[in-house]
N, C-alpha and C positions, 0 to 999 in steps of 0.2 A: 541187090539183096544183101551180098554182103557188107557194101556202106552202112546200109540201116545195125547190120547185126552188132557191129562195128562202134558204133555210137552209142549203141545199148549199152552194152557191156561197160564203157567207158566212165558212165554216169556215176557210178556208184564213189568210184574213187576220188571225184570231181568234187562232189560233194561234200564229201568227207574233209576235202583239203580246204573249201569252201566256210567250212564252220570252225577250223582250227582256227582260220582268220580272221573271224567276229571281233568287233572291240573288247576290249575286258572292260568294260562298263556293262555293254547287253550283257553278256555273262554275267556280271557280279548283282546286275536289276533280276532275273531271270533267277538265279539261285536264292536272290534277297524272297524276293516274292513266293517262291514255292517254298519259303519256312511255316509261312502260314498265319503270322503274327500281323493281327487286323489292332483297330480302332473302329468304333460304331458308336454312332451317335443318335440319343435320342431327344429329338424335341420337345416333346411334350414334359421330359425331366429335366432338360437343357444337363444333360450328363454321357459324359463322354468315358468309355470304358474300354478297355485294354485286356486282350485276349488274343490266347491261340483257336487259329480257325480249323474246325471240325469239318473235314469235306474238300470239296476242291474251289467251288463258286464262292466267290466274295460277296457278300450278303449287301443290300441294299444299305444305305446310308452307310456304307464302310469304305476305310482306306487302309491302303497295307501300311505297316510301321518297319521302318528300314532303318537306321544306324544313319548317324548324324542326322539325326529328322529333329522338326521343335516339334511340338503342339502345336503352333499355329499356321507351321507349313501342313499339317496333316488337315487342320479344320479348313484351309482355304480351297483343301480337294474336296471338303464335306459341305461348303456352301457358306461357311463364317459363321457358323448357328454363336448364340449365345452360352458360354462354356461356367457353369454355374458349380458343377460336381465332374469329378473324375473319378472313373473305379478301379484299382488293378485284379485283374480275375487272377486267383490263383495259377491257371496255366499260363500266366504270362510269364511266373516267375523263373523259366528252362531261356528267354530270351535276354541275351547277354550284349548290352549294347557297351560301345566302347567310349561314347562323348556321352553326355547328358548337358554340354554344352547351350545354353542361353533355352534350354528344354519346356521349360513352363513359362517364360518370359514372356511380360505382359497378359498375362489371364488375370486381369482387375478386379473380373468379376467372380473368380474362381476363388469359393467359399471352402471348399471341402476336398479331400483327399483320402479316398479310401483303398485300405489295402497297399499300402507304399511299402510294404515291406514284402511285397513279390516284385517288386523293381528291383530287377539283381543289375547290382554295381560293380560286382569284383572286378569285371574286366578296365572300368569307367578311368579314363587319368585326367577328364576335365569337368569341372564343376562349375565352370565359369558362368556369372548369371543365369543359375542353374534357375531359382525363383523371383527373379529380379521383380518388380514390380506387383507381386500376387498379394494388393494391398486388404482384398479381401478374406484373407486366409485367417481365422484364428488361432486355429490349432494347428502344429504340424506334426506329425510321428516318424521322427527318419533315425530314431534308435534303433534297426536294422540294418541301416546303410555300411556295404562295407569300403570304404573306400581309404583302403590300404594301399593301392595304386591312384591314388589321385595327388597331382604335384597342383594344378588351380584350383584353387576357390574363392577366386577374387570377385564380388560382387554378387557372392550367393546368395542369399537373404538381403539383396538390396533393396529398399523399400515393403516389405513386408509389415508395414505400419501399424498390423490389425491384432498382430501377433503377440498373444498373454504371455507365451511360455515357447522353450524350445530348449530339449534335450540333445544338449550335442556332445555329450560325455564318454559315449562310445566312438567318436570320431579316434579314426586313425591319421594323424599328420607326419606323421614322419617322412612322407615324401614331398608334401606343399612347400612350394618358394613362392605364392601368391597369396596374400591372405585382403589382398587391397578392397575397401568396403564390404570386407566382409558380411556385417551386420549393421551398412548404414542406415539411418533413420528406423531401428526398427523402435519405434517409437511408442510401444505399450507392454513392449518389456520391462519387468519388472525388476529380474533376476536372471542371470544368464553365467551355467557353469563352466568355463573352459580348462578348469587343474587339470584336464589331464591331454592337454592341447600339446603338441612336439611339434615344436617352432623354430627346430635348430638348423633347418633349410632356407627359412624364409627369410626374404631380401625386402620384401613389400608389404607394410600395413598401413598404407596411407588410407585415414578415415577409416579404418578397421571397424570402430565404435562410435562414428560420427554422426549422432543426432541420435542417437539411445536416449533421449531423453525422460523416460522413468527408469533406471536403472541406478541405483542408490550405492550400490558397490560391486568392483569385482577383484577377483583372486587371481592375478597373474603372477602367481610365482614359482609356478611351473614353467613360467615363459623360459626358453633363452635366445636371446634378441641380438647376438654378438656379429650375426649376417646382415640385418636389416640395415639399408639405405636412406629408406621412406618412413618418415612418421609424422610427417605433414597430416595435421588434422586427427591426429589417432584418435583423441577423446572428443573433439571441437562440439561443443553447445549438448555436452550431457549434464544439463542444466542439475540434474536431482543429486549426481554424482557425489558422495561425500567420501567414498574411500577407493583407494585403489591399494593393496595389500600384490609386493612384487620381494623377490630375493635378489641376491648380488647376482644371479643370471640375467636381469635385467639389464643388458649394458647398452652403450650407443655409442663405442667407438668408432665403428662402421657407417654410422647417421651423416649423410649430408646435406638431406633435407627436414627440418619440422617444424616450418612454420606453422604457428596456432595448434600446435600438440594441444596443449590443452584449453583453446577458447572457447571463451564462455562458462568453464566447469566452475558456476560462483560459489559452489559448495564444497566445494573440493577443501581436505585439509590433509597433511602428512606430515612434515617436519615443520612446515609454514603452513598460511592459510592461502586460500588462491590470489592468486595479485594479479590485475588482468595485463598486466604489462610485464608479465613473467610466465610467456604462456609456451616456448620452445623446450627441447630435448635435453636444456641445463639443469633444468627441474624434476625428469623423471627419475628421481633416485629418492630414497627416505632419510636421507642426512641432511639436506637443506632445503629438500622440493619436495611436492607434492604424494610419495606414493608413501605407505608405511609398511611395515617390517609383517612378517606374517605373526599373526598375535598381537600385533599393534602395537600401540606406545605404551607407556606405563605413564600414569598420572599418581605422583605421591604429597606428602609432604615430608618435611626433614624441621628437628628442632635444633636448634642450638641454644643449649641451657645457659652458657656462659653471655649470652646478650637477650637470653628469653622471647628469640624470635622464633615465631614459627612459618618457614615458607614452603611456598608450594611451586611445583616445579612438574616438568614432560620431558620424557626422555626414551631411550631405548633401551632402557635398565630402570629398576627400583631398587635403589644404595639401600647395601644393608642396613636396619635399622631405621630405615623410612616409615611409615605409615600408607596402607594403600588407602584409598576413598570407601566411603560407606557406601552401603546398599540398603534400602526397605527403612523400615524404621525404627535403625539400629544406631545409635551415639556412635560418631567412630571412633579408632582407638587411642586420637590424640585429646580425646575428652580428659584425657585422667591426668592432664596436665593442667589443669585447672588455671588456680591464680599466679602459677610460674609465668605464662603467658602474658608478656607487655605489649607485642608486636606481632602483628600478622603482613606477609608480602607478599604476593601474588608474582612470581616471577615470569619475563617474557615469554616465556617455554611454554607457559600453562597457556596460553591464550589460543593456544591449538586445542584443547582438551575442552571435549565437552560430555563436562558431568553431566548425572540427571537426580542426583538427590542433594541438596543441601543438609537434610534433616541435624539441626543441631549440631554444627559448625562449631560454630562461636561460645556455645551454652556455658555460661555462669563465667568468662574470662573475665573475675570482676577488676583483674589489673589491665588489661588490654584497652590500651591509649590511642595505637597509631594501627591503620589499615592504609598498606601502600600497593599500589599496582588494579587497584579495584578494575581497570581498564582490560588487566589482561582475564577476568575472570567472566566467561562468557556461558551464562546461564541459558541460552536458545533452548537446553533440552532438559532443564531443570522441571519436575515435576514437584517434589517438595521442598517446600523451605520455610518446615516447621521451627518456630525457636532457635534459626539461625542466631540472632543477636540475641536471645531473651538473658539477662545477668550480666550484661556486659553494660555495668554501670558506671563503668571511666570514660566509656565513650563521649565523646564530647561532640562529634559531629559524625555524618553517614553521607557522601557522594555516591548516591546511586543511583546516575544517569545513565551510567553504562549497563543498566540492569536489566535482561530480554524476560519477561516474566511471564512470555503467552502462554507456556504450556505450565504453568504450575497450577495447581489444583488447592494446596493443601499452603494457608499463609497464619494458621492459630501460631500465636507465642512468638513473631517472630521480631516483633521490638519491644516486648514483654519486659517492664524491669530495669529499660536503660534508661536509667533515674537521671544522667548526668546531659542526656540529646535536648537540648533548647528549641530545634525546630527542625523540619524533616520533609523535602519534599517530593512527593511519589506521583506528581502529574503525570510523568510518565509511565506509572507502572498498565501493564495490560493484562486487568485481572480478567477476563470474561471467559476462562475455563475454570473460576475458582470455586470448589463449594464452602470451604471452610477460612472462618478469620473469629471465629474466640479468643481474648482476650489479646490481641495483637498488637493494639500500644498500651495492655495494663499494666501498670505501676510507670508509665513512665513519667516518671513527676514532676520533673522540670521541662518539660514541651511545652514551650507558647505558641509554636505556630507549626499547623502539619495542613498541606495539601493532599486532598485525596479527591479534588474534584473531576479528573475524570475514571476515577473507581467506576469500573462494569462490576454490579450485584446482581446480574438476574441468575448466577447457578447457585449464588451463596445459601446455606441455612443454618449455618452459625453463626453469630454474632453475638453471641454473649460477653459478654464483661469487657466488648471489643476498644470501648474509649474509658474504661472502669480508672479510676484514681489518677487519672489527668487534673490534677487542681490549678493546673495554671495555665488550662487551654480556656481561651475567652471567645472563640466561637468557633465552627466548624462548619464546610460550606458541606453536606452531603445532595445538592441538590442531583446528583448525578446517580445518587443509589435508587436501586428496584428492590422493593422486599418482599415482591410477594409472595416468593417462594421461602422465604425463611421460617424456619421452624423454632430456632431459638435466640432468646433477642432479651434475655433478662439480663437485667445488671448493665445496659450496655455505655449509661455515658454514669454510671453509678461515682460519686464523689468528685464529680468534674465541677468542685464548689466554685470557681470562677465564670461557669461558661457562663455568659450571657443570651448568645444568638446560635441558635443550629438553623441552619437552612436548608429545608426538604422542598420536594415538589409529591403531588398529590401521589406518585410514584413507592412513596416511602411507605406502604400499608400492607396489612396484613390479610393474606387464606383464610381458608377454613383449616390450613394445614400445622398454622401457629399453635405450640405447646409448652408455651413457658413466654410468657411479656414481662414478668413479673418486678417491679425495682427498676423500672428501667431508668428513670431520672432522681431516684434517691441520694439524696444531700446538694444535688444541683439547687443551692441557693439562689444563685443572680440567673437563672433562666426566665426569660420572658420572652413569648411571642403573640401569642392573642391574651393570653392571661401569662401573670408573674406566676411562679413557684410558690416562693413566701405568702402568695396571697391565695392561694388555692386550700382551702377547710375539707374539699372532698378526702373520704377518706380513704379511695384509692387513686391519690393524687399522685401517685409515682407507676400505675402500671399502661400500657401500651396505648389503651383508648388515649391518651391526651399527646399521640405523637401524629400530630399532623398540626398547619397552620390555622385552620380554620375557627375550632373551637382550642386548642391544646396551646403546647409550648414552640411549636415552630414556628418557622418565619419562612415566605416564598421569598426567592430571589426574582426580581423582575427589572432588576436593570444596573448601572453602572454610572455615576456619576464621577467621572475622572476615574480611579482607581477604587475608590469608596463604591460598597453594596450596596442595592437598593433592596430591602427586606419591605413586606408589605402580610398582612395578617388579614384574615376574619372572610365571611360568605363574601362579600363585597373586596377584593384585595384593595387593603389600604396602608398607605406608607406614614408615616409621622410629621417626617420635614422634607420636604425637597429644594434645594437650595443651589441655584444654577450661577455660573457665571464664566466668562471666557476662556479661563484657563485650563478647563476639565467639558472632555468632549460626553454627553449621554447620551445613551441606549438604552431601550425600553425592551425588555424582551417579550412585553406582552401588555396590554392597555391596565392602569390599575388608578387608583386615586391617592391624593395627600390630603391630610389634613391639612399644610400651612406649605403652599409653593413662594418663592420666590428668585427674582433676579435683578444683577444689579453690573452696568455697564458705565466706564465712564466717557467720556467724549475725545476724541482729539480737537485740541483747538480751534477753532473757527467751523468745526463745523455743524451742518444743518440740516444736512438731508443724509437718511440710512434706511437701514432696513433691519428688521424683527421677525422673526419665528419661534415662538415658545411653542415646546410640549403641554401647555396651560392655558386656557382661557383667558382673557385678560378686558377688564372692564376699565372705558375712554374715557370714565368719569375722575374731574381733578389730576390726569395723567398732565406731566409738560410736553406729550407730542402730541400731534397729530399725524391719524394713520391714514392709507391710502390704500387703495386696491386700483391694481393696473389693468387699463380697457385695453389699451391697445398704445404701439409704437409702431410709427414708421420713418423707417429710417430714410425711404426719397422726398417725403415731406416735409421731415425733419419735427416730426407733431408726435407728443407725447399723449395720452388723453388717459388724468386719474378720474378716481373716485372716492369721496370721503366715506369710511367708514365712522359711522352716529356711533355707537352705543358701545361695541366689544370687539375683540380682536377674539374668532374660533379658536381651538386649542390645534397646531400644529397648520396654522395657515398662517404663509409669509406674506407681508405688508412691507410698503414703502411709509418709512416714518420723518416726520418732518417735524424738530425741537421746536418747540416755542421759546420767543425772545430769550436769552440770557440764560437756559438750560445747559448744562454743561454735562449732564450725567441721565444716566435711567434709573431707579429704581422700584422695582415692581412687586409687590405682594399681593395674594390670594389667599383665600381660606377655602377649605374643601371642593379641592377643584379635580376633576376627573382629569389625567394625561393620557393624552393621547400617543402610541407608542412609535406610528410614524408620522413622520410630515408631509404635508399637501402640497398639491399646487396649485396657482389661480394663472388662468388661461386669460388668453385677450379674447376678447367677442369672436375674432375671424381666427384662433386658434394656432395663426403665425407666431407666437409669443407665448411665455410662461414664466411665469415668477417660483422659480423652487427654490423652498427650505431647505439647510441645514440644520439640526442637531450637531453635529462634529466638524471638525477643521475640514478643510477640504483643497486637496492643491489643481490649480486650475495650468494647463499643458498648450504651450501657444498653438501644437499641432494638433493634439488632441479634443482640446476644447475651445476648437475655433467659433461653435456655434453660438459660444455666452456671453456675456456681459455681467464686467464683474466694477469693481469699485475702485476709482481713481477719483480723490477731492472730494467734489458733490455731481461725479460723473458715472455712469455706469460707461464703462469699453472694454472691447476685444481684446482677449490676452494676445492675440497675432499682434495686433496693432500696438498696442500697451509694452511688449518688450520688443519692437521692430529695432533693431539696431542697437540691442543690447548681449550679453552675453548669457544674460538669467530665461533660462529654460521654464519656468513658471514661477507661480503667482500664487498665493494661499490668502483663503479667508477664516476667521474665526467662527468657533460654533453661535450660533443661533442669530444667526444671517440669513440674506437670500441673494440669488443673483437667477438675471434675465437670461433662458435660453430661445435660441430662433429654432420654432419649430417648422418652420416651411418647408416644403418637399425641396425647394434648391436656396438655401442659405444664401444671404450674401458673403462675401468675402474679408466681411469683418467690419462692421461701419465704425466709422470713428470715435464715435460716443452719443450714446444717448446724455437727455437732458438733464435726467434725475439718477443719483447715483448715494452709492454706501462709504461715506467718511471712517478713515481709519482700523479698516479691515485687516490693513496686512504692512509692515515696514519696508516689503520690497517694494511694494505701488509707490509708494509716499516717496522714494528716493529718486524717481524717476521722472526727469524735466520737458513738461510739454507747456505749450502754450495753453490748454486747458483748464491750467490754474488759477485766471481770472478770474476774479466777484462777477456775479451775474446780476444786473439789474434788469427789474420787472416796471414792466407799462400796461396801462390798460388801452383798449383798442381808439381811445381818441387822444394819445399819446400820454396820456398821464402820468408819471412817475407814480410806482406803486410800491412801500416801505418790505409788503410780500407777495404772494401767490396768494389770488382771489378766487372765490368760485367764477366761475365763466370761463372765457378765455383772456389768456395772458398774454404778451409779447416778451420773451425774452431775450436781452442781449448779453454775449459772453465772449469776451473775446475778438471782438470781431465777426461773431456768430449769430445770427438771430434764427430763432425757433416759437413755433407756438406751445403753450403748453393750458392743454384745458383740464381745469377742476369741476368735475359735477359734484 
């Protein structure tokens, strides 16, 4: 009995010593858990919420929330449900975690975040891939966050791709040394404030900003940078990037790595413009690299009276006595310098500076001779550039290739006046935001020759007085304008007494929205397109109705004879003269007819057999060849087999032609023959072969057009075989030729030559020494010597060669 009593007693204290000993893990799980702070997951909203638990029992679909926990160590207790919303309850906001460490990390599909400002962070010192990956988040609200103890936040908003906006203005940094990816790829940012970031701990921003790629500018000149090591990739590919605004806290003497600081930023400008071969930690300063001054640069101009120049120049100052740039549509204030002005210089400085108003520039400089540096004047963001040159009548010439014109809108007056420009060409200008061009080359009076053919008109609706008193422009291609939004259009080639030919397309017509046509080809003496000028009695023979090709004064463009227009007029488009010949390759850009075609080829010596392709019909009567259509070649037979064409050669089908006796040339006329705009081809019976026309030179590639047969003598052969053992890489033939391709599903490998071939094609052929070059004599099949090629069949010998060749 007293054993037992003895044991009894003992137990208490056993116990006690028992539980002193517990791990401090059970302890620190055991206290974690009785705080009472759950997570609950509902399915049916796929929304995961954050709350203190009311009671003792842990509610079904819940997990307790402990310190250094993610999110998805908590869902993998709750099943892996799909995590779409997350909500913080208000009582969650008493639970005081100390990491938030890779926290939300990978929730891809986690759209929503509600109540994030009962996430108390005061105690929090790591932020590290706090939201890395939460591509589906757009919004996020962590303007509550206090994180005055946080030293990481490398990789916080990593990939956050979805993200419009994000306030991080009330961040406290003054204890971070990790800022590494902070905000990589968040790639639908627009705009992102960091001024009042305290960066003077941090050693790490590598890719900080790396792949921000809508992000147009940011303000780092609160930064100071004097600790960092890393700036490897700090900007790399913030493609939109155009400013970065930093102070002399910016340093990087501490830098030992930053490769690609700035690649890819092609927008980027600062002291220079981006150079992608200048993309390291040499360039983060605003004296010779990439970032700029807070307030920016200064873009002025400066005169010098004593040489009557006026330049323009970028800097970090504007010299007293400078002139700043205009704004709206105000003259700026170096207008009132008038005809002091000889010279205008665009200095290399400027070529950083990107204005957005030209407005009246240049206006009335009627002494202004020379324009130097046009290259450094980089108009991307110019919107007007009204009356730029209007009165600047010493001009003698305008080089404006360098000129970016997308975004301008507004082009009236702006070579208004410059009496002295002889020619002017704006192919490349890129009007298609522009509404407005009244009177824009009026008065310029000595202009012979202005390209404006690929002018975009569809936003245009002025155009009044736009070619007015051009008297020595003699024709104008606008086949490239749209008018059908224009509203005003009077006066518009008004005194253009020289022009003869405008060329519009059916494009050039007017709305219901047209309010003024009035004059428009008044004093245009020499215009003629379906009808003269001079010869028109209507007596509203100068307003809008008579601007089109059909019935009126214009002329379609449909094609290109060497450099020369093909202008073509009336319901039926018809041309005047078409006049083809070897030297000039044609294009048709649409089928139309002539009145009077012709062509005219002369021979190389000795030879007899070629080939023809006209864009024209051509009638066998009294011609000196004869034409042929190709049945079929083969080349293991060695058997050619034509066909005479009787009566006409179709318009844009290639023939094999054969001179009659003592012909030495072609010449060929027609009268009202319809052109055909492309060329055909004639196929062999079995479809292995094909005769294609040219219209234009054509260089033939021993590797690439192994499958042809082209002209050597009175031989058709393979460019392979034709330069084997030469050094000439190809071969060209003249326009309105043809040459034999093999269309078999497996080509042979080049056969040596056909029977029948195109004389005089090309000067490389002819230089080239084969045994080929032999006369061919013909026999009929009971050995007859025969003077030519007969109908039937022939025997021919060449060379050493013998082949059949049948004429039907």
């Amino acid at each position: 009995m007293g054993g037992a009593k003895f044991y009894r007693f003992a137990l208490f204290p056993l116990m006690l010593l028992m539980l002193l000993l517990l791990p401090a893990g059970m302890v620190a799980q055991k206290a974690a858990s009785s705080s009472k702070y759950i997570a609950t997951y509902e399915s049916s909203t796929q929304t995961l919420t954050f709350k203190k638990l009311v009671g003792e029992t842990l509610p079904s679909n819940s997990a307790w929330v402990e310190d250094k926990q993610t999110v998805t160590a908590i869902n993998t207790k709750l099943g892996n449900g799909t995590i779409v919303h997350i909500v913080f309850d208000k009582s969650f906001s008493t639970y005081t975690p100390t990491t938030l460490y890779r926290f939300f990390k990978d929730l891809t599909k986690l759209e929503t975040i509600t109540g994030l400002e009962y996430l108390n962070t005061e105690k929090v010192t790591d932020m590290y891939s706090m939201f890395w990956g939460c591509s589906s988040l757009i919004s996020l609200d962590v303007t509550h966050f206090n994180t005055a103890n946080v030293t990481d936040m490398s990789e916080m908003f990593f990939m956050c791709s979805s993200l419009t906006s994000l306030d991080v203005t009330h961040f406290n940094t003054a204890k971070v040394t990790d800022m590494y990816s902070m905000f990589y790829s968040c790639s639908s940012l627009t705009s992102l404030d960091v001024t009042h970031f305290n960066t003077e701990k941090v050693t790490n921003m590598r890719f900080m900003f790396s792949m921000c790629s809508s992000l147009t500018s940011l303000n780092l000149t609160n930064f100071n940078t004097e600790k960092v090591t890393d700036m490897d990739d700090m900007f790399s590919d913030c493609q939109a990037l155009t400013t970065i605004y930093a102070s002399d806290k910016f340093v990087t003497n501490q830098v030992t790595s930053s490769d690609n600081m700035f690649h890819m930023c092609i927008n980027l400008i600062g002291a220079i413009e981006y150079d992608g071969s200048k993309s390291d930690h040499t360039y983060a300063n605003y004296e010779n690299g990439y970032f700029s001054p807070e307030g920016g640069f200064y873009a002025y101009a400066e005169f010098d009276n004593a040489t009557g120049t006026l330049t323009f120049r970028r800097g970090l100052s504007k010299p007293e006595g400078a002139y700043g740039l205009n704004e709206g549509r105000n003259l700026p204030d170096w207008n009132n310098l008038g005809t002091n002005v000889k010279k205008v210089v665009f200095d290399a400085s400027f070529a950083s500076a990107r204005p957005t108003n030209c407005y009246g520039w240049f206006k009335d400089f009627t002494n202004l001779t020379t324009i130097e540096g046009f290259e450094y004047l980089n108009t991307e963001n110019v919107t007007n550039m009204t009356g730029v040159f209007n009165g600047c009548s010493a001009l003698t010439s305008l080089d404006l290739t360098n000129f970016n014109t997308a975004k301008v809108t507004d082009m009236k007056l702006l070579f208004a006046n410059c009496s002295a420009l002889e020619s002017l060409d704006l192919s490349m200008f890129n009007t298609e935001n522009v509404t407005s061009m009244p009177s824009m080359f009026n008065g310029a009076t000595n202009l012979k020759t202005l390209n404006v053919s690929n002018f975009n008109t569809e936003k245009v609706n002025n155009m009044g007085h736009m070619f007015a008193n051009c008297p020595n422009l003699t024709s104008l291609d606008l086949s490239s304008f749209n008018t059908k939004g224009v509203e005003y259009v009077d006066n518009i080639f008004k005194n253009c007494s020289n022009l003869t030919t405008i060329y519009a397309s059916e494009n050039f017509a007017f709305g219901s929205g047209l309010k003024n046509g009035a004059d428009m080809f008044l004093g245009c003496d020499k215009l003629k397109g379906f009808i003269e000028y001079n010869k028109n009695t209507d007596t509203d023979k100068n307003n809008s109705k008579f601007a089109n090709y059909k019935t009126g004064y214009f002329t379609k463009l449909v094609g290109k004879n060497g450099e020369e227009k093909i202008g073509a007029v009336g319901e039926t488009l018809t041309a005047e003269n078409l006049t083809l010949n070897d030297d000039k390759d044609f294009v048709a850009y649409e089928p139309f007819a002539a009145k009077a075609a012709s062509y005219n080829r002369t021979m190389k010596e000795g030879t007899t057999w070629a080939t023809l392709c006209l864009p024209f019909g051509v009638s066998l009567a009294n011609q000196n060849f004869r034409a042929f259509k190709l049945l079929s070649a083969d080349d293991a037979t060695e058997t050619v087999e034509l066909e005479e064409i009787e009566t006409s050669i179709a318009a844009g089908t290639p023939v094999i032609i054969k001179m009659k006796d003592g012909a030495k040339s072609l010449s060929i006329s027609e009268a009202d023959k319809a052109i055909a705009k492309d060329v055909q081809t004639s196929k062999t019976d079995n479809g292995n072969y094909q005769l294609q026309g040219i219209y234009t030179q054509k260089e033939f590639s021993k590797d690439a057009d192994n499958n042809c047969y082209i002209v050597k003598g009175d031989k058709l052969m393979n460019p392979a075989k034709l330069l084997d053992k030469t050094t000439t890489e190809s071969v060209g033939s003249k326009p309105f030729r043809a040459y034999m391709a093999d269309n078999s599903s497996a080509p042979a490998a080049g056969a040596r030559m056909f029977s029948i071939s195109v004389g005089g094609s090309t000067t490389a052929i002819e230089q080239l020494e084969t045994t080929a070059d032999s006369k061919a004599e013909y026999y009929d099949l009971q050995g007859r010597r025969l003077q030519n090629l007969q109908k039937g069949v022939n025997i021919v010998k060449r060379g050493g060669k013998t082949m059949k060749v049948i004429i039907k």
